[in-house]
Structure formats: C-alpha cells, structure tokens
N, C-alpha and C positions, 0 to 999 in steps of 0.2 A: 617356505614360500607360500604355499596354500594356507597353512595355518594363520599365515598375517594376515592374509588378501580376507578371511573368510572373519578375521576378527575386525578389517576394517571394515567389512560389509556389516557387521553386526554393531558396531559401536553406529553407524549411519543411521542403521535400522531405528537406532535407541535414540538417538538424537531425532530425527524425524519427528518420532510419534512422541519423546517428550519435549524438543525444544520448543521453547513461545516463539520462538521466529518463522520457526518451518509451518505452525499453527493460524500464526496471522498471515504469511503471505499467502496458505489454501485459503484462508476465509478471504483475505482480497480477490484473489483470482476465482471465487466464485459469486462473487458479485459484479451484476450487470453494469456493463459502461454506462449505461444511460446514468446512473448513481454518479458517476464522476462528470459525467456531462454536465448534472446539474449541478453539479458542484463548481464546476469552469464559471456558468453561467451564472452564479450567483456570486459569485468571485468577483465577473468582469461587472455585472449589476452593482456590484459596492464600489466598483474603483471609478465607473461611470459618475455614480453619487457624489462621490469624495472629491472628483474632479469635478463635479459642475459647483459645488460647495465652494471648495476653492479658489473657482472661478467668479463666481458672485460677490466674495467677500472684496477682490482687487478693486 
C-alpha cells in the first residue's frame, strides 16, 4: 500500500517537472491579468472593427 501511494507520488513528481502541460500552465499562472485584459481588449477592438466594416458595406 505504501509502496504504491509513494510510487504514485513519485511518477507526479516526474510528470510535474517533465510534462509540457504542468510547464505551460505555471508559466500561465504567472503571468499578470493585465496581459489577458489586453488581450480581451484587443479582441473586442477587432470585433468592433469587423462590425462597423460590415456595417458600412450594407
């Protein structure tokens, strides 16, 4: 029982520090919201765009 629990701890470990998933979602979570804010914001600034474009052409 110990011996598993301690080999599942250890395969975690291993995965952690090599998977590319556990890698990019630290580097996500340590980047500031403000980065995603502007990112929203530039988002809704192109859909703005796209919308009045499209509105002009009718």
């Amino acid at each position: 029982m110990d011996k598993d629990k301690s080999q599942m701890n250890h395969h975690g470990l291993l995965h952690h520090e090599k998977g590319p998933d556990d890698s990019a979602q630290q580097h996500v979570s340590r980047l500031p919201d403000q980065e995603s804010l502007d990112q929203k914001a530039d988002m809704d600034a192109l859909e703005a765009r796209l919308f009045a474009m499209a509105k002009s052409r009718c």
